[in-house]
Every structure is written in C-alpha cells, then in structure tokens.
N, CA, C and O atoms as a Tripos MOL2 file, in Angstrom:
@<TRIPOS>MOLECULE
protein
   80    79    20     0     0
PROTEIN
NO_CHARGES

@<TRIPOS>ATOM
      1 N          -6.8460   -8.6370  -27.6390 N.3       1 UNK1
      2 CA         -7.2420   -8.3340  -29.0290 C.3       1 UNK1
      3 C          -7.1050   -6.8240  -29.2780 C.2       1 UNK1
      4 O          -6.8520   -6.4010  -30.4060 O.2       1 UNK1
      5 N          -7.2750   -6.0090  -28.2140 N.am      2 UNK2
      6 CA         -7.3070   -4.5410  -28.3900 C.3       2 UNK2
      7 C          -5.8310   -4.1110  -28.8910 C.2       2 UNK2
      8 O          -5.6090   -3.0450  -29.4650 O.2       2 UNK2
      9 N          -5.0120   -4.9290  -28.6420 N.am      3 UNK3
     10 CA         -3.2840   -4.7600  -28.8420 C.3       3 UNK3
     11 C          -3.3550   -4.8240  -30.4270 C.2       3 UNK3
     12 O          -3.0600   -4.0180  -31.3090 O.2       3 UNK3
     13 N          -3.9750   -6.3810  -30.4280 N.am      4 UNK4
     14 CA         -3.7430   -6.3530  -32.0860 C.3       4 UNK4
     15 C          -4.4560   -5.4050  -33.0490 C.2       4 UNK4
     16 O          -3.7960   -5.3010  -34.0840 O.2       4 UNK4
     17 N          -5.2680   -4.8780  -33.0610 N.am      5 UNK5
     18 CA         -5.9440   -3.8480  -33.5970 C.3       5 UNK5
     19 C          -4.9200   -2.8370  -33.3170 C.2       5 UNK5
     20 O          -4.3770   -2.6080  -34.3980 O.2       5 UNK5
     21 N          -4.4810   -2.2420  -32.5550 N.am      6 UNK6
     22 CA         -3.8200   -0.7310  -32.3030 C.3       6 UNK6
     23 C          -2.8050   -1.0770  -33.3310 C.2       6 UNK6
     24 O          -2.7910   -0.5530  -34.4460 O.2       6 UNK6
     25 N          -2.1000   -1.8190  -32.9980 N.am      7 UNK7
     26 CA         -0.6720   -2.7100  -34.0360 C.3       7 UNK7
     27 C          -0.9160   -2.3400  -35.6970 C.2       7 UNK7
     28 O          -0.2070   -1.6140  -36.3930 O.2       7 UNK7
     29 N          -2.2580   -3.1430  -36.1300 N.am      8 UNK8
     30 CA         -2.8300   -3.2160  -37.1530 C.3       8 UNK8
     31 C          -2.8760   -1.6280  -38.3190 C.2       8 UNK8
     32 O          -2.5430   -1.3680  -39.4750 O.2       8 UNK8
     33 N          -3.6510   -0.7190  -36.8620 N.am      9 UNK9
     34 CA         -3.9200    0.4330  -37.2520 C.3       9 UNK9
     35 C          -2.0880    0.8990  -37.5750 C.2       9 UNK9
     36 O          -1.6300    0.8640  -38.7160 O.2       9 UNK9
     37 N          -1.4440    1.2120  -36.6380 N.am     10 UNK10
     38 CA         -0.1090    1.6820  -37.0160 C.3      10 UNK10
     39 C           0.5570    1.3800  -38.2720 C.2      10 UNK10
     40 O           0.8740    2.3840  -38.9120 O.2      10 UNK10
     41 N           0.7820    0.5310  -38.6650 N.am     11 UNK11
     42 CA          0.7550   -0.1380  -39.6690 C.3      11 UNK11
     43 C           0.5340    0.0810  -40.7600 C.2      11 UNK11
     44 O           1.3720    0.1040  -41.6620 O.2      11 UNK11
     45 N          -0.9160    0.3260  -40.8830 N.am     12 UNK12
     46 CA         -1.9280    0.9910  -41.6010 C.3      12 UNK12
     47 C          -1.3220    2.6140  -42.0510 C.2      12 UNK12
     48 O          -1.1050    3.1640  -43.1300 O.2      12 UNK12
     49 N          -1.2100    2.9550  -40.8450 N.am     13 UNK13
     50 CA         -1.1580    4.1390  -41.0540 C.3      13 UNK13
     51 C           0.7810    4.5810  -41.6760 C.2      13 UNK13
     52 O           1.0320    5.6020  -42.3160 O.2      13 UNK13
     53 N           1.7230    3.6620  -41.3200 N.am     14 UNK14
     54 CA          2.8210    4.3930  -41.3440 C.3      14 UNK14
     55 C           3.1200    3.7330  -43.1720 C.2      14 UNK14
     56 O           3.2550    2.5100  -43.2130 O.2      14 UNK14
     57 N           3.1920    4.2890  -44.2090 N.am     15 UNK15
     58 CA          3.2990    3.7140  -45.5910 C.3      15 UNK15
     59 C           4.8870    3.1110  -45.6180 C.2      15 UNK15
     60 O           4.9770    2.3180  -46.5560 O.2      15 UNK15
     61 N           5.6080    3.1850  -45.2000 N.am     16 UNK16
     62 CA          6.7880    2.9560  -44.4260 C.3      16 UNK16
     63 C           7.5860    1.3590  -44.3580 C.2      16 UNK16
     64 O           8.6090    0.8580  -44.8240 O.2      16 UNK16
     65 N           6.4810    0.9440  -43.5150 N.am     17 UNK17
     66 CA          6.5140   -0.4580  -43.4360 C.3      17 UNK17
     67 C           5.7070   -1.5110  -44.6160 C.2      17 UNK17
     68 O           6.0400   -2.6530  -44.9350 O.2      17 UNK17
     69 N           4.4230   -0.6050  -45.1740 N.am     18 UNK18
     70 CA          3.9830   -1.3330  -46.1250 C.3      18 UNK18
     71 C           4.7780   -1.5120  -46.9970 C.2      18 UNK18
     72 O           4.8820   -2.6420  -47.4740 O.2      18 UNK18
     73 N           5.5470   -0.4900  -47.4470 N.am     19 UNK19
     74 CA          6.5150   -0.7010  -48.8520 C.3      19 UNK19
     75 C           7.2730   -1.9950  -48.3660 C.2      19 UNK19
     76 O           7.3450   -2.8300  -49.2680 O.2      19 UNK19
     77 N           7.9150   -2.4240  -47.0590 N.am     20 UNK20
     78 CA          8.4460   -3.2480  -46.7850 C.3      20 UNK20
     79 C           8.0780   -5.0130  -47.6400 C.2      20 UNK20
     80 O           8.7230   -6.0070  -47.3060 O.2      20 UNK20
@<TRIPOS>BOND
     1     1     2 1
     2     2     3 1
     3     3     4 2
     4     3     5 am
     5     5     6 1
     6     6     7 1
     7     7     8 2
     8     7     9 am
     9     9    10 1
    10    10    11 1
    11    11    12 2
    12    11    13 am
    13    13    14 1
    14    14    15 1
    15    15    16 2
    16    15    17 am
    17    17    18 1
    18    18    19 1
    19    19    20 2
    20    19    21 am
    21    21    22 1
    22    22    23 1
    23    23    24 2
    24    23    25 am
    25    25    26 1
    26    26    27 1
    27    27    28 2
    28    27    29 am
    29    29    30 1
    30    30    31 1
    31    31    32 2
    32    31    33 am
    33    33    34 1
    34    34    35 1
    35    35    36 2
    36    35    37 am
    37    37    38 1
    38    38    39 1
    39    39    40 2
    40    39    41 am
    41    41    42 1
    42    42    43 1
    43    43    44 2
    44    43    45 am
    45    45    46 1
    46    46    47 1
    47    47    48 2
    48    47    49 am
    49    49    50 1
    50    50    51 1
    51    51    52 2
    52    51    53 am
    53    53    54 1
    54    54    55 1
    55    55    56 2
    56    55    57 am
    57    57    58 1
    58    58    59 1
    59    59    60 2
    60    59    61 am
    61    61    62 1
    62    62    63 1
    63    63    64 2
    64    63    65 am
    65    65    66 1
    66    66    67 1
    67    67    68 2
    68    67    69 am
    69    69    70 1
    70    70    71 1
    71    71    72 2
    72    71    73 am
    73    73    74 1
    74    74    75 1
    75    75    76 2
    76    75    77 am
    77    77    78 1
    78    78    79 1
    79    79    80 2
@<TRIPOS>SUBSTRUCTURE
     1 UNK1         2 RESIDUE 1 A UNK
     2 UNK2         6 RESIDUE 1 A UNK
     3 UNK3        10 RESIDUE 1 A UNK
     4 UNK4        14 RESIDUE 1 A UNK
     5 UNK5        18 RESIDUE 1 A UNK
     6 UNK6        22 RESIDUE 1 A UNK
     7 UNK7        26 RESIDUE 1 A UNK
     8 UNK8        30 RESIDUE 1 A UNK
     9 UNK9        34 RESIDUE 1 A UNK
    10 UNK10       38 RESIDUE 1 A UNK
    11 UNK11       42 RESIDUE 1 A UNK
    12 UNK12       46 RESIDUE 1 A UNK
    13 UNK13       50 RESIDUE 1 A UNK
    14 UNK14       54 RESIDUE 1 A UNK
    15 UNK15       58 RESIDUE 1 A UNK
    16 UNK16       62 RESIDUE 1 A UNK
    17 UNK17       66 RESIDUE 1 A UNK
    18 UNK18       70 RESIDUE 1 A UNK
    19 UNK19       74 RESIDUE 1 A UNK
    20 UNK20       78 RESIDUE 1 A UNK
C-alpha cells in the first residue's frame, strides 16, 4: 500500500499527467 500512496502523491504533484 505504501507504493500506492507514493504513486498517488507523484501524480498529484506532477500537473503534467493530470492534464492527461
């Protein structure tokens, strides 16, 4: 579960992929 959280956070953080 600690994987999926770190994943989550990156994510979070790069606006990048959200626009995706």
């Amino acid at each position: 579960m600690d994987h999926e959280s770190q994943s989550s956070n990156k994510f979070t953080r790069i606006p990048k992929y959200n626009a995706k």
